[in-house]
N, C-alpha and C positions, 0 to 999 in steps of 0.2 A: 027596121026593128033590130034589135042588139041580141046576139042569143045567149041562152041562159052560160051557154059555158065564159062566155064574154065576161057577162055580169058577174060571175064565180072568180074568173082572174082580176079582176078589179079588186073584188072584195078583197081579197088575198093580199094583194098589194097593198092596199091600204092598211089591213091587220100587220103584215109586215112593215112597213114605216114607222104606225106607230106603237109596234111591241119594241124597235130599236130606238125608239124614243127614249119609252121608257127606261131600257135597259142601260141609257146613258144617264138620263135624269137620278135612276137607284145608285147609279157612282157618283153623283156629283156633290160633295160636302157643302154646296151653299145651299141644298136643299134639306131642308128641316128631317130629322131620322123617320118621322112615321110618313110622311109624304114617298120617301127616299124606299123603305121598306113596300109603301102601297105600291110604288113603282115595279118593284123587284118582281114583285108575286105578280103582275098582269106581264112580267116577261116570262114568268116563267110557267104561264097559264100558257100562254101562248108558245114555249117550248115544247108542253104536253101538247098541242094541236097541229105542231107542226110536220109531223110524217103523214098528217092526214090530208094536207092544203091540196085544195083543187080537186079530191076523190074520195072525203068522207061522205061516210051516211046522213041521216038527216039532226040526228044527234049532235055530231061533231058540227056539223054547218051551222047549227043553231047556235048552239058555246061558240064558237066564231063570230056570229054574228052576233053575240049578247057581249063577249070581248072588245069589241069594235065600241059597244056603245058605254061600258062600264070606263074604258080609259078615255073614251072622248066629255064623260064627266066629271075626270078625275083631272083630265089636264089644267082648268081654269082654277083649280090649286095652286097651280106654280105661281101664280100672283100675287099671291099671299106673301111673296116673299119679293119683296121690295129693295129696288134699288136705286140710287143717285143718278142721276146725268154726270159724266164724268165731263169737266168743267175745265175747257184745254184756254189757255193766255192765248191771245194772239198781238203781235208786232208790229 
C-alpha cells in the first residue's frame, strides 16, 4: 500500500511539471495570446501554492488538486494550433 505522504509527493510533482509547462507555453508566441495568457495565470496559481507543496492544509491541497485538473483541461488547447509536417528532400 502507498502512503498518503507518497501519494502528496506525487501530486506535487505532477503539479510541478505541469505549472512549468505552462509557464513555457505563456512565453511561447506560436501560441495564440488568450491560450498564452490562460497559460500564465495556472502558473501563477501555482506560484501562490507553492510555499505550501507537501504541508498545506486541506484547503490548499484541494486548489492543488483542482489546479492539476483545470490545466490538464486546458492543455488539449494547444492543438488548436496547428502545424505542417516539415517536408525534408532526400538524395
Amino acid at each position: 500500500m502507498t502512503s498518503n505522504e507518497s501519494k502528496n509527493e506525487m501530486l506535487v510533482m505532477v503539479l510541478t511539471d505541469l505549472a512549468a509547462l505552462c509557464k513555457k507555453l505563456g512565453e511561447n508566441s506560436a501560441l495564440p495570446e488568450g491560450l498564452r495568457r490562460e497559460a500564465r495565470q495556472f502558473a501563477g496559481e501555482y506560484d501562490l501554492l507553492l510555499p505550501f507543496a507537501g504541508q498545506g492544509n486541506a484547503a490548499e491541497h484541494f486548489e492543488g488538486e483542482y489546479l492539476i485538473e483545470k490545466i490538464t483541461r486546458f492543455l488539449p488547447n494547444v492543438l488548436t494550433v496547428r502545424a505542417e509536417p516539415t517536408v525534408t528532400q532526400r538524395n
